[in-house]
C-alpha positions as CSV (number, residue, x, y, z in Angstrom):
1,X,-65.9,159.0,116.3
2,X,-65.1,156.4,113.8
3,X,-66.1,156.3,110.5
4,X,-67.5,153.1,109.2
5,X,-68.0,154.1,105.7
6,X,-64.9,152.4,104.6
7,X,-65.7,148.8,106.3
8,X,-68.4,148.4,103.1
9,X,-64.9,149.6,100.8
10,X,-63.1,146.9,102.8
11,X,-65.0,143.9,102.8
12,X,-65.6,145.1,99.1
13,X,-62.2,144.6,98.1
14,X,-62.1,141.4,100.3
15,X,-64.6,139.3,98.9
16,X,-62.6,135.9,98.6
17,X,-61.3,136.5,102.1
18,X,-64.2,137.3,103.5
19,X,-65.7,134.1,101.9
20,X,-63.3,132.2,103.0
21,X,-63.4,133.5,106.4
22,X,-67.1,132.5,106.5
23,X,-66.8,129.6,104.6
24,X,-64.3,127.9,107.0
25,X,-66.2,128.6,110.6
26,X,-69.3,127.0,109.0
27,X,-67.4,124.1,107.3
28,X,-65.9,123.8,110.9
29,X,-69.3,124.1,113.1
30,X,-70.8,121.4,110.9
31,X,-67.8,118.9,111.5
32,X,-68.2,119.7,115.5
33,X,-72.4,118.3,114.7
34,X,-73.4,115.4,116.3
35,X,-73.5,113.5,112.9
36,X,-70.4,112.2,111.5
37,X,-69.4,113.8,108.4
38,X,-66.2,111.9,107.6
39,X,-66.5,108.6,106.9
40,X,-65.6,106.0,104.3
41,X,-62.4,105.4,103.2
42,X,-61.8,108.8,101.3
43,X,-61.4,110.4,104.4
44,X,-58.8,107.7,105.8
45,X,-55.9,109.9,105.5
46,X,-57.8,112.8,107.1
47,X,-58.7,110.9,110.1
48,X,-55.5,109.7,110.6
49,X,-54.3,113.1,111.5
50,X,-57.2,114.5,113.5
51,X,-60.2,113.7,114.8
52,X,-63.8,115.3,113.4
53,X,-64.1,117.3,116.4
54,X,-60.4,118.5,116.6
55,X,-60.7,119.3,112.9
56,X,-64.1,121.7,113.8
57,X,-62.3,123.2,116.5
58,X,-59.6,123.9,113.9
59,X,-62.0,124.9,111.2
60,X,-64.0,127.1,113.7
61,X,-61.5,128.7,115.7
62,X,-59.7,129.6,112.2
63,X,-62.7,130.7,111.1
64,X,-63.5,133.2,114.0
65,X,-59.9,134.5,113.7
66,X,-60.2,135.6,110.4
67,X,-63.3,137.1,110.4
68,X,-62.7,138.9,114.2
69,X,-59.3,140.2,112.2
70,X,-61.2,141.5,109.2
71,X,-63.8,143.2,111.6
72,X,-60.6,145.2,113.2
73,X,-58.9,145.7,109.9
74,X,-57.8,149.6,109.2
75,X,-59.1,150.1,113.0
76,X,-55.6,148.6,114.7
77,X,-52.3,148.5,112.9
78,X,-51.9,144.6,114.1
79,X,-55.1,143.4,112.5
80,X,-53.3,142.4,109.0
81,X,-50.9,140.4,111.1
82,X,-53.9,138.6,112.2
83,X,-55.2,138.0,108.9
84,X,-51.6,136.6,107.8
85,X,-51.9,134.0,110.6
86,X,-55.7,133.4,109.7
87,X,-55.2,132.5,106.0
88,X,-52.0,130.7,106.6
89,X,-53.6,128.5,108.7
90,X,-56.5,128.1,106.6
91,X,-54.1,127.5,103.9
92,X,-52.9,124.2,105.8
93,X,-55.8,122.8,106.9
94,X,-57.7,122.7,103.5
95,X,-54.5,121.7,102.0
96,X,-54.5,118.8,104.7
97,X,-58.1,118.1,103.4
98,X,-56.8,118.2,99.8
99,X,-53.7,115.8,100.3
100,X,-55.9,113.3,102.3
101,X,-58.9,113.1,99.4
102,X,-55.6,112.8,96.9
103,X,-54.4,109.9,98.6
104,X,-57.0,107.7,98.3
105,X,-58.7,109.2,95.3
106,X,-56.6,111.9,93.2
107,X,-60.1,112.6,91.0
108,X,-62.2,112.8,93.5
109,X,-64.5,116.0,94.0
110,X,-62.9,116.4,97.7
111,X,-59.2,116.5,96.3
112,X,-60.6,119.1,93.5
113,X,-62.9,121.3,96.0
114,X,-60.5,121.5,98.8
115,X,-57.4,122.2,96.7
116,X,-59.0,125.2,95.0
117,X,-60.1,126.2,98.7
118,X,-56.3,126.4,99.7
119,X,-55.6,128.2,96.7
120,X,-57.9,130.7,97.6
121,X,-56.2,131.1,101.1
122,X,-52.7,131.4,99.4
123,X,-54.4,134.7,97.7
124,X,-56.1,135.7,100.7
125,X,-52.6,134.8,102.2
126,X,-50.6,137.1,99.8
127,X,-52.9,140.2,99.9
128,X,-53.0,139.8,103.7
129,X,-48.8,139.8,103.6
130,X,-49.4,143.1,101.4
131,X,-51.3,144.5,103.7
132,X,-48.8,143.9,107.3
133,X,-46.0,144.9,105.4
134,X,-47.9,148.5,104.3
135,X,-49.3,148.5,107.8
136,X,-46.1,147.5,109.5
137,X,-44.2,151.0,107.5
138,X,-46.6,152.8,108.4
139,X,-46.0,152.2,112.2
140,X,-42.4,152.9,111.0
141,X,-43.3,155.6,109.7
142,X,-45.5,157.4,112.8
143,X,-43.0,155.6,115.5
């Protein structure tokens, strides 16, 4: 039998990535809403790369990911692999956002919010990378 005690210990040392993990499946649920979200000319440079609904399903999906992998995490050796792919992804799409807001409006609250969003990816990236490459020796290791 498995002992959960530690999933409160690892979602406890995960905060940020499990925010962000949240953060992005709802961010991408409410682009997939009937209303439209993006529009004006702010979100130009956005649009021009993806649709609202193809950025949702990228938000969403990304999101889902993330938090599926952080469920798993210390259960299967993989799972920080996962997580790796997860925030790097989540990296470039609020990145995208970022750039897109900068381009038409470099002070904008968008450019600002998103940036910092991405930033928190790249340290949810990072630890994630620490993680697969502890995981990944000890597979060595046991192999």
């Amino acid at each position: 039998m498995m002992d959960h005690a530690d999933d409160l210990g690892l979602f406890h040392r995960r905060k940020l990535e499990v925010f962000l993990a949240i953060a992005t499946t709802v961010f991408g649920v409410f682009l997939l809403m009937p209303p439209v979200s993006l529009r004006g000319a702010s979100a130009y440079a956005v649009l021009s790369l993806c649709t609202e609904d193809t950025w949702g399903a990228l938000f969403a999906s990304t999101g889902v990911t993330h938090i599926l992998a952080l469920v798993v995490n210390n259960h299967r050796w993989w799972s920080p692999l996962i997580r790796v792919y997860a925030s790097g992804v989540t990296i470039a799409v609020y990145a995208s956002f970022a750039f897109g807001f900068m381009l038409h409006d470099p002070a904008s609250t968008g450019s600002c919010t998103y940036a910092l969003l991405a930033f928190g990816a790249g340290i949810s990236w990072y630890w994630a990378i620490v993680d697969s490459i502890s995981a990944l020796r000890l597979k060595a290791l046991l192999a």
